[in-house]
Structures are given as C-alpha cells and as structure tokens.
C-alpha positions, 0 to 999 in steps of 0.5 A: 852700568855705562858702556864698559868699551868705552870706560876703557878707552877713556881710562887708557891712552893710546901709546902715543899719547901716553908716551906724550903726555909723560914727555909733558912732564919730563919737560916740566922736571929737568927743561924741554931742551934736555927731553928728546921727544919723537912721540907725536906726529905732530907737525913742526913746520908752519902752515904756508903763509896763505893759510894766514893771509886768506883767514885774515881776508875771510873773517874781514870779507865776510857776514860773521853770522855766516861764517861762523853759522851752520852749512849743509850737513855734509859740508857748503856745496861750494867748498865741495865742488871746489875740492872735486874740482881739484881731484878731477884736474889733478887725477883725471876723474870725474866727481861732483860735490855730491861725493864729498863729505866734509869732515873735523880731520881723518879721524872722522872721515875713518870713523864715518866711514868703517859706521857706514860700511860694517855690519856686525862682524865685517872684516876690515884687513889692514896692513901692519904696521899700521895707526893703532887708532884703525883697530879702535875705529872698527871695533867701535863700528862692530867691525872685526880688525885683521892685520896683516904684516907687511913684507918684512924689512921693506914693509911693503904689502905682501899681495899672497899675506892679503890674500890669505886673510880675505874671507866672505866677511871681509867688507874693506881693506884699509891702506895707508899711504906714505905710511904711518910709522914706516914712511914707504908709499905703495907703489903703482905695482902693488897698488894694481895687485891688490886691487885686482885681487880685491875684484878677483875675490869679491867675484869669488864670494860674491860680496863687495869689497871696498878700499878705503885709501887714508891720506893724510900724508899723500902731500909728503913726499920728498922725491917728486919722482915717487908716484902716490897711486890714487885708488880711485884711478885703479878700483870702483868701489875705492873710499878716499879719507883725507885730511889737511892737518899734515899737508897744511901744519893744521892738526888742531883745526880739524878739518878733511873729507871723505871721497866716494868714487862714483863709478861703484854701481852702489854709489847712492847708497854709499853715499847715502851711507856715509851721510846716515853715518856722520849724522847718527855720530854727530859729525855733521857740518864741520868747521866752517871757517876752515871749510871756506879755508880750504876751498881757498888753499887747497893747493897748497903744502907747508914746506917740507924741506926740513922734513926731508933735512930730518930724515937724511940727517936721522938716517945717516947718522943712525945708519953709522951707529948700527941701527937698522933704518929703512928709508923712508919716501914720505911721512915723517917717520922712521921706523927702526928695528930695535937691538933686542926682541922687546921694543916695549923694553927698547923704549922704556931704556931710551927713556933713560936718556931721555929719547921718547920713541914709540914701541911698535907693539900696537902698530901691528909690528912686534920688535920695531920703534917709531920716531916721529921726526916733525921736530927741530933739526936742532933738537935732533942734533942734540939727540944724537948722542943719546941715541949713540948712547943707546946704541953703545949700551947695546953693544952695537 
C-alpha cells in the first residue's frame, strides 16, 4: 500500500483551489466577464518594470551554463549576502549569508522549517484565522497543529488564548503578518507580548520555543505609518520564512528564503537543521536565474496603489449594503462575516450570482468568507451589484 496521507492530499484540493478550479470552468461556460472570482491570491498587478529590465541584462551578461547551472545547496553565497545585507540596513541586525536559506516561495521555506524544527508530536499553535496550508505542513513534518482564535471582530492575537494552548510540547508559534485572510498586522504591542510570553514559557518548561514570522506579504501595507514589527529585533530564537511572490507579482516563479536569527544560543544546529531538512525534502538550489534576480531587486515592490483603490472601493461599498468588514492594513484580502452561521452554505449562494468567495471554515474561523481582492478594479465594479444581490437575499 501507498501512503494513504498523501493519496488524500492528492485527491482533495485545497478549498481555494477547488473553488479556482470551478471559476476555470465557469468562465469557459458563460464568459470570464460574467464570473466574479475572489478565490485566488494571486496578484493583479505587474511586477515592477526592473524585474524585467535585469532578467534581460542577466540572461545577456551571463555564461548560460552558469546561469542555469547548479548553486550551492542553500543558495549562491553572494546572492545570500546581498539579501542579509538588506536586513541588516533595513532592520539594524546583524546577519551573514550563512543564516539565509534560499528556497522555491514561502511554501518551502514552511515546510523546511516545521521538517527542521518537529519532532513527532511537537505542537505548532497558530493564529486563527490562519493559511489553511499551515496545518498540511505540520502534519506532513509529524508536528500536531493548535489554532487558536484571534480576537474576535479585530482578529488580532488574543496573548491569554495563547497562553492557554502552550503546553511543554509546544515547539513553535507561527504568526502571519499582514494576514492571510484578515489583512490586519500585528502591531508592536502584541508582537512584544507574545514574545515575552514565549520566554516566560520556555522558562517554565524548560524547552524551547521558537517563532517563526511568514512574510509574504510584509511589503503590502498601505499606510506607510503602520509598523510591521521584525520578530528577530524582539525574540532570539525568531525564524523569518519570506517570499518574493507577492511583494514582486512573481507567485509563478517560486523563489524566497528562510532567515535563522543568529542571536538563538542553538543557531548552528538550527541551521544545520534547516539545510538537513531542505536536502532530505529535495529543496536544495532554488531557481538560479531568480536567485540572481532577486539579488538585483530586492528593494523593489510592485505598485500597490490598485490594492489599496480595491480595498477602499470593496469596503465602502460593502460596508453600505450592511456587510460586516473589518478594514484591513495590508494583504489583499477582506475577511467578511457572513449574514447566516454557515459560511460553507454563504458561499455556495453567492455562486448563484456568480460571486466566488472562500469559506472561512478551513482557515480556522467558522462563519466568515475571504475575498481576494488582487483583482481588476474593473471586475469589482461589475460585481457589485451581485454582492447587493446577495445581500438583499438575506434581507440586509
């Protein structure tokens, strides 16, 4: 017999993908204009015109058998250094190109690191709501997922909810911040909070509990006055998982990294956990073409002005046909509590008006829906009817 886990896995797509993959062949049935999909985080605007401009000088500057040859396991040192580097200006630290990891997008970087980090049944508490995915990549690394819910109507972590779930096999708290589905960023307050309860407890049980910060999203904010805290300026034993997909428009190309803090006393075999780790998974030596991309754009964001057009023109106008909204400070998505209990049922009625939005059931939060709103502003404006639609055949 084949590994029944995974058989699963592979017979079941994930909700957001299930609910893509039907918007593919709605499209195909009655035309794309008429199909009104939120489902996919998938970003709408282009990548900035540099990523372009140095691919073109990259593939014409440099030995083809180079450039599309093998680096370093963990990445080219130099492309490394760059990166840390950048951190360091950035966010006053000290790190070297020996605490990078390169990786193929977030995805890896989360999946080398809970391989790295879990024993069998080590507890991994996130925040709710939460990527469904988190809960995939912890069971496959024989870790044992704990959500726990945010506060509800702000969604910002609750610190006693936290503190209640860590128990002496809590091995790693994973935070998301700007969230995926809720958009809100963590602020400082909470961020200091939580670590100090993270030492408070490691003390108590004498283990180790580390913190590992996903980033793909860090870059979206839409108010420069909003702080994104960096975990490693608050906790030693902080794992930073990063990825350029959203930041740079480049979700197909697969390429981010894992940062170890090096001020953990265990950093070497941190390190040495996260390279074990990527090696027995097969995620060594990430793209190369995009690893010496990166080192030449790694400043650089798309324009995220239509992101924030979307989300005050989706907000508004929702707010005014009685949805519940909480604004969200980065991402792009809303997360929008649905008129009846079952946000599974919600969903499957907007389908009626053609308006695909994802179910909050398997992001940890029961009652809510995510729309992705890395979309046209066109598209949302045809769509706002159907979501006054909706709304009316709820009697709100």
């Amino acid at each position: 017999m084949i590994n029944d886990t995974n058989v699963r896995l592979g017979k079941t797509r994930s909700v957001i993908r299930e609910l893509f993959e039907y918007g593919k062949r709605r499209k195909a049935e009655i035309g794309e204009e008429n199909v009104y999909d939120f489902s996919l985080g998938n970003p709408s605007v282009p990548a900035p015109p540099e990523v372009a401009e140095e691919l073109h000088n990259i593939i014409n500057a440099t030995d083809p058998v180079l450039l599309h040859g093998y680096t370093s396991a963990p990445g080219d040192p130099r492309v490394r250094q760059i990166i840390a580097n950048y951190i360091n200006r950035r966010f006053s630290l000290s790190l070297d190109g020996d605490c990078l990891y390169l990786t193929c997008g977030a995805a890896a970087s989360l999946t080398i690191t809970f391989n790295a980090l879990l024993n069998a049944g080590d507890e991994v508490i996130s925040i709710a709501p939460h990527f469904p995915e988190y809960k995939v990549f912890v069971n496959h690394a024989g870790g044992v997922f704990v959500p726990v819910r945010a506060k509800e109507n702000t969604f910002m972590m609750d610190i006693n909810a936290i503190s209640s779930a860590i128990t002496p096999r809590t091995k790693a708290v994973i935070i998301n911040s700007p969230n995926n589905p809720s958009g809100v960023v963590y602020p400082e307050s909470d961020i200091i909070g939580l670590c100090r309860l993270l030492e408070e407890k490691s003390a108590a049980f004498g283990t180790e509990i580390y913190l590992v910060s996903d980033e793909p999203y860090r870059e979206l904010v839409f108010d420069k006055s909003i702080k994104v805290p960096y975990v490693m300026n608050y906790y030693a034993r902080s794992i930073v998982c990063y990825s350029y997909s959203k930041s740079l428009s480049l979700p197909g190309e697969r390429i981010g990294y894992i940062a170890v803090n090096p001020a953990m006393r265990e950093f070497a075999d941190v390190y040495a956990g996260i390279c074990g780790a990527g090696r027995a998974l097969g995620f060594v030596c990430a793209p190369n073409l995009f690893q010496q991309l990166i080192a030449k754009v790694y400043d650089k964001t798309s324009d995220i002005s239509i992101y924030k057009r979307n989300r005050d023109m989706l907000c508004k106008a929702l707010t005014e046909m009685g949805y519940q909204v909480v604004p969200p400070d980065g991402a792009f998505y809303l997360f929008v509590k649905s008129p009846e209990s079952d946000a599974v049922a919600f969903a499957e009625r907007a389908k009626k008006f053609e308006l695909l939005l994802v179910a909050g059931d398997d992001f940890g939060c029961p009652g809510y829906v995510r729309i992705s709103y890395c979309v046209s502003p066109e598209m949302i404006k045809r769509a706002l009817p159907a979501f006054g639609a909706l709304a009316q055949s709820y009697g709100i």
